[in-house]
C-alpha positions in Angstrom: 6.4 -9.5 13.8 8.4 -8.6 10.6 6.9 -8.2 7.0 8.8 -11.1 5.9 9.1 -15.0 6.6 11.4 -17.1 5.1 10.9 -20.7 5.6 13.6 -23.9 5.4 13.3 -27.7 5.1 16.7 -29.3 5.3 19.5 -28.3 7.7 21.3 -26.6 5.0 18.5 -24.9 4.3 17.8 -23.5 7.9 21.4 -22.2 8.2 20.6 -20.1 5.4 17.5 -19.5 6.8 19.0 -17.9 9.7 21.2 -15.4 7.7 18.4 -13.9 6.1 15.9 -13.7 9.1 18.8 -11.6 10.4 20.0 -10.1 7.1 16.7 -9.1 5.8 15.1 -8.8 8.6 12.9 -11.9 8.9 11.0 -14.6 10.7 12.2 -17.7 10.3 10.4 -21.2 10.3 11.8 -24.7 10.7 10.8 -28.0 11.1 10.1 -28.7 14.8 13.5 -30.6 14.4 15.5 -28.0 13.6 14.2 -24.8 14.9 15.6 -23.1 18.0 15.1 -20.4 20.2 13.1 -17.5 18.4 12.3 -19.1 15.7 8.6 -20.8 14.3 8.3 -24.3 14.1 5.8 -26.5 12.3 5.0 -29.7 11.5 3.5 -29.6 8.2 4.8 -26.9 5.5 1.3 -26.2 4.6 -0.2 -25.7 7.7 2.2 -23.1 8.6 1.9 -21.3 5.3 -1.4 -21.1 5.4 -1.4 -19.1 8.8 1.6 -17.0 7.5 -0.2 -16.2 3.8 -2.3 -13.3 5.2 0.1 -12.3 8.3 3.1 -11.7 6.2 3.4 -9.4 2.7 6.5 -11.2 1.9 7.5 -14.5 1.7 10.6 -16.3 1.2 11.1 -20.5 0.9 14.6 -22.2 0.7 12.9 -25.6 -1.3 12.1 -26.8 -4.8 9.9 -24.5 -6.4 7.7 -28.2 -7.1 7.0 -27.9 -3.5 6.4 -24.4 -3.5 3.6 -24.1 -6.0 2.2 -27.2 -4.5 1.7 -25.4 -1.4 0.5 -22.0 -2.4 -1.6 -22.7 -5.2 -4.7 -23.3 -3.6 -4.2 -20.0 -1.8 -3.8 -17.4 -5.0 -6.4 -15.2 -5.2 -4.6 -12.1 -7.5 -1.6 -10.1 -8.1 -3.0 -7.4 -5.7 -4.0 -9.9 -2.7 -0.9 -12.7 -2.7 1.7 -11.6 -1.1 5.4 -11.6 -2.6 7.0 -14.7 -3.1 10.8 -16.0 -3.3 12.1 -19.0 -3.9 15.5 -20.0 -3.5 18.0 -23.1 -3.4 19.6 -24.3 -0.5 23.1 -23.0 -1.5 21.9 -19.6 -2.5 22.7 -19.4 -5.8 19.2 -17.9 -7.5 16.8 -16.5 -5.9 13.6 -16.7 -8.5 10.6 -14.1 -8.2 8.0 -16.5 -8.4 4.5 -14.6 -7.4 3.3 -11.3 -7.5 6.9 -9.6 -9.0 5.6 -6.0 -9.1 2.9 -4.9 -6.9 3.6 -7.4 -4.2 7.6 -6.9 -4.6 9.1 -10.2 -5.1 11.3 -8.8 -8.0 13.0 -6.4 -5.8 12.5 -8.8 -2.9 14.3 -11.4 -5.0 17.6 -9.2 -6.1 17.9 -8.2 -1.7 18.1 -11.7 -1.3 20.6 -12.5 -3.9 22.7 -9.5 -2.8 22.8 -10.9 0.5 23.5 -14.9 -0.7 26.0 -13.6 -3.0 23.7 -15.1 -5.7 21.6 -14.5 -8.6 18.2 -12.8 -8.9 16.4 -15.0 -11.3 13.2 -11.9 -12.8 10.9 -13.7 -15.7 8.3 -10.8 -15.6 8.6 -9.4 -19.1 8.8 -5.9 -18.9 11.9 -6.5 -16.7 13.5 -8.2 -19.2 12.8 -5.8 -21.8 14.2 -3.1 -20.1 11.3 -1.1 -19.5 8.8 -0.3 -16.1 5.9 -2.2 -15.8 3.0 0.2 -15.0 2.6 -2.3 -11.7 5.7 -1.3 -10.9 5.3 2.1 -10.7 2.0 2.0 -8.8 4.1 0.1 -6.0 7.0 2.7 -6.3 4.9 5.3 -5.0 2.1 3.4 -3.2 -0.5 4.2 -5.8 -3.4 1.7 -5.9 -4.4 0.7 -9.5 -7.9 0.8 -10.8 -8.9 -1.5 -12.2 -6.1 -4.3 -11.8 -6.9 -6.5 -14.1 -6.3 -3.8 -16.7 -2.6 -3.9 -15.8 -1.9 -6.6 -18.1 -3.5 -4.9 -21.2 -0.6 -1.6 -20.3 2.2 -3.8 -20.0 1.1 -5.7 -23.1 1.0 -2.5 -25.0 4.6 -1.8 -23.6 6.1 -4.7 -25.1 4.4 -4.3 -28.0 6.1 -1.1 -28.6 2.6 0.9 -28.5 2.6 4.2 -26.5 1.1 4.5 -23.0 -0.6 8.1 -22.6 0.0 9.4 -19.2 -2.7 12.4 -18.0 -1.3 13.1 -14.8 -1.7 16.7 -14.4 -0.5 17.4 -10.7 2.6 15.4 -11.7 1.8 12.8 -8.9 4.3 10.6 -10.9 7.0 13.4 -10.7 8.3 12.6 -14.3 8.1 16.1 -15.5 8.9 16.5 -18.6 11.1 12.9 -18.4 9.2 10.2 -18.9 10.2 6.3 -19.2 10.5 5.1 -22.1 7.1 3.6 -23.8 5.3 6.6 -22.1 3.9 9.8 -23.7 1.8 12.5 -21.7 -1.6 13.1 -23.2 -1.8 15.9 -25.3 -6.0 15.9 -26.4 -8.7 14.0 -25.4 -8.4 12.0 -29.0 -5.1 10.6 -28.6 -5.6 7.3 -29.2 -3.9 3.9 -27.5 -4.0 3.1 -23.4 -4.2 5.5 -21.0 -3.4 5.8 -17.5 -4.5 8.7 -15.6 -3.6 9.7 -11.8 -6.8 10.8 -10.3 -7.6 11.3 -6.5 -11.2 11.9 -8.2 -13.6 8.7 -8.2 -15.2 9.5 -11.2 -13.1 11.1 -13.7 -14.5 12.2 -17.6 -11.4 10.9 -19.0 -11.2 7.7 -20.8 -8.4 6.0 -18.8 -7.8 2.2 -19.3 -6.4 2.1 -16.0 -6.3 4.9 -12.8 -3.4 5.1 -10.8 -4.4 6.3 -7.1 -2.5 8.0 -5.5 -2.4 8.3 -1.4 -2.9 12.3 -0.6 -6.2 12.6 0.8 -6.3 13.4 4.5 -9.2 12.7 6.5 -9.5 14.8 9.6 -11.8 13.6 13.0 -13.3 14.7 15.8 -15.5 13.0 17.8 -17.0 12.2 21.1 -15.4 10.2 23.7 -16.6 6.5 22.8 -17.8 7.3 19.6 -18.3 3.3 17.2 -16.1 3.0 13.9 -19.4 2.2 12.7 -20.4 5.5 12.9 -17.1 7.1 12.1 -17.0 4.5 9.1 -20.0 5.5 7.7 -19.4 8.8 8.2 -16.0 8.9 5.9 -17.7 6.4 3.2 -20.9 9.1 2.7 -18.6 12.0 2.5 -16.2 10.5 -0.1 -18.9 9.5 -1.6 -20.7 12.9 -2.1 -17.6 14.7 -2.5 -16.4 12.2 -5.5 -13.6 11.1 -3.6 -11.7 7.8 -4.1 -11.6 5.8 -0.5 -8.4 4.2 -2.5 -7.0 7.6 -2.1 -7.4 7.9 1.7 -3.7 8.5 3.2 -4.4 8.5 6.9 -7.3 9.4 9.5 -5.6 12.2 11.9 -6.9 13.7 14.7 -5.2 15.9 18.0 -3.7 13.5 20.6 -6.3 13.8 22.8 -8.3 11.4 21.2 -4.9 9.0 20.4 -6.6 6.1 22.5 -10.3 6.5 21.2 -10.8 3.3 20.0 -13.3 4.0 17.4 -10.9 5.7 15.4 -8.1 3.1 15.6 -10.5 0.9 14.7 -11.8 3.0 11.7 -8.5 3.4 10.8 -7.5 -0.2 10.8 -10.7 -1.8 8.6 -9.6 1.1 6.1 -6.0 0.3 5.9 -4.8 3.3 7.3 -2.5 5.2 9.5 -3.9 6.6 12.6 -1.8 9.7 13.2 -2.5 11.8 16.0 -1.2 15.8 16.7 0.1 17.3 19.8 -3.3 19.5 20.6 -1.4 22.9 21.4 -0.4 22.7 17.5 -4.0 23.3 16.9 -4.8 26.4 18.9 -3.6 29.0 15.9 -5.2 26.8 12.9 -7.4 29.4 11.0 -10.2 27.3 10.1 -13.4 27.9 7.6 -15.7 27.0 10.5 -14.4 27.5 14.2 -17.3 26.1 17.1 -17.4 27.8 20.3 -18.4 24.6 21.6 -15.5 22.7 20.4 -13.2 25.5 22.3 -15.1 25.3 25.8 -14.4 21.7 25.9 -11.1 21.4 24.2 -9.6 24.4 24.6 -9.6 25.0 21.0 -11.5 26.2 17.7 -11.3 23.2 15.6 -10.4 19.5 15.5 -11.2 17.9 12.5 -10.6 20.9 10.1 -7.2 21.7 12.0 -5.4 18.6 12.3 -6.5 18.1 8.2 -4.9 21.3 7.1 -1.9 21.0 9.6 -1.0 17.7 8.9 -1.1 18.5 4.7 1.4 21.4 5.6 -1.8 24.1 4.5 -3.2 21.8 1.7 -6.3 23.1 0.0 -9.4 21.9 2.1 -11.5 19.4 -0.3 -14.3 18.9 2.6 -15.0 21.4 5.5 -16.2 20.3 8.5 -19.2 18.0 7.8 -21.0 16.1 10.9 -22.6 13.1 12.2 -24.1 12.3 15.3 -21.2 12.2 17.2 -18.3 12.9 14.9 -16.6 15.5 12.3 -14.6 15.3 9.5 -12.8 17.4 7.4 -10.7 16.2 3.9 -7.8 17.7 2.9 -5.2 17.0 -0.1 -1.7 16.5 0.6 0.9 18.0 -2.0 
């Protein structure tokens, strides 16, 4: 299954249909009257967006926007849970960004679709039209989450009002340098006044930021015994993040040697946080030089360290936040990704 679904009513419509699900790529879905083979079909509009809602991140509809809202309105829940959606005429012409623009991507989801229907991209979100880059915007750029979201308004607001945004960003996360976009300043002292946004891999920060931008470079490496439950290995990560003052947001990916690739506690760890599962060839691991080598771990596997290992290879020798720290039946180690 594809990201994206773009769905048709008329006959037109599912022609049209048909050159995105190949253009884009996407799935498409017809009326059971005009669907074929490899395509979705459904009866009722609503009954097949509300399956598609949470199994898609992007949707497209080729239909009035009347019977677009219709559909989908009982189903909003906020800019950082809907997924993107695009709605667009049966001849192409504009494709109109109609729900979450920025962080879900229906602005830049709209202007692919236009480029393909030789059309028009139809963007009301403000800061687009203004010319300048909604702080949304940026946090979906570079897969930052933002804390909290509903403070995103009150940054954009301040945008367009010409007020300055302080950024205090001090491992250049953003990689603005010294070049920032416009309506942005870096903060210079703690009493600069007007918004702030800070990027922070830290849960609790002293600063006074309106709004956190996290960004994904925490790396969680695991070991464990064969069998081990993602409860455990769950509550294992959530303690240590939360000792360590570690944002969970920040989490980039569990990683582990490939040994344990089909321990299912771990993919399922991985999966209720939202996470890659990534998994090393284990000879990598054999000249890791590790804070805390076990004897035991290199009877039984042949080498000194998992969890502390496969964290500081796979951050390219990033500085260890968390040495090895145990449970039961598991290990982890944190470390931070450039």
């Amino acid at each position: 299954m594809t990201q994206r679904a773009v769905f048709a009513l008329t006959t037109q419509g599912a022609k049209l249909a048909r050159s995105l699900g190949s253009g884009l790529p996407a799935d498409v879905y017809l009326p059971g009257n005009l669907s074929g083979p490899g395509e979705s079909s459904f009866a009722h509009l609503k009954d097949a967006v509300d399956q598609a809602w949470t199994a898609y991140t992007q949707l497209i509809f080729i239909a009035a926007s009347g019977i677009v809202v219709r559909t989908i309105a009982p189903m909003l829940q906020g800019k950082d849970r809907d997924p993107a959606v695009v709605v667009l005429d049966q001849q192409g012409h504009f494709a109109v960004s109609l729900i979450s623009g920025h962080l879900g991507g229906a602005n830049d989801l709209a202007r692919e679709v236009a480029a393909l229907t030789q059309g028009e991209a139809v963007i009301t979100t403000a800061t687009d039209c203004q010319g300048l880059t909604a702080i949304d915007q940026i946090a979906r750029n570079l897969d930052m989450l933002p804390e909290p979201v509903t403070a995103i308004q009150r940054i954009n607001t301040a945008l367009l009002e010409n007020r300055q945004v302080h950024i205090l960003d001090p491992e250049d996360r953003l990689r603005w340098g010294d070049s920032l976009p416009s309506g942005y300043v870096p903060l210079k002292t703690s009493a600069d006044s007007g918004p702030l946004v800070e990027v922070s891999w830290q849960a609790d920060s002293p600063s006074r930021a309106d709004l956190i931008l996290r960004p994904r470079c925490l790396v969680a490496g695991m070991g464990c015994n064969t069998l081990t439950s993602s409860r455990e290995i769950l509550e294992l990560i959530h303690s240590v993040f939360a000792q360590n003052n570690l944002a969970l947001a920040s989490l980039k990916c569990l990683v582990s040697t490939s040994k344990k690739a089909e321990e299912p506690g771990l993919q399922q760890a991985a999966r209720q946080l939202g996470v890659e599962f990534i998994c090393i060839l284990h000879h990598r691991l054999q000249n890791i030089i590790v804070p805390n080598p076990s004897t035991t771990v290199h009877k039984h596997m042949g080498v000194s360290s998992i969890c502390e290992a496969t964290a500081i290879l796979h951050t390219n020798q990033g500085r260890l936040l968390v040495s090895k720290t145990k449970s039961q039946n598991a290990t982890l180690a944190v470390a931070l990704d450039h």
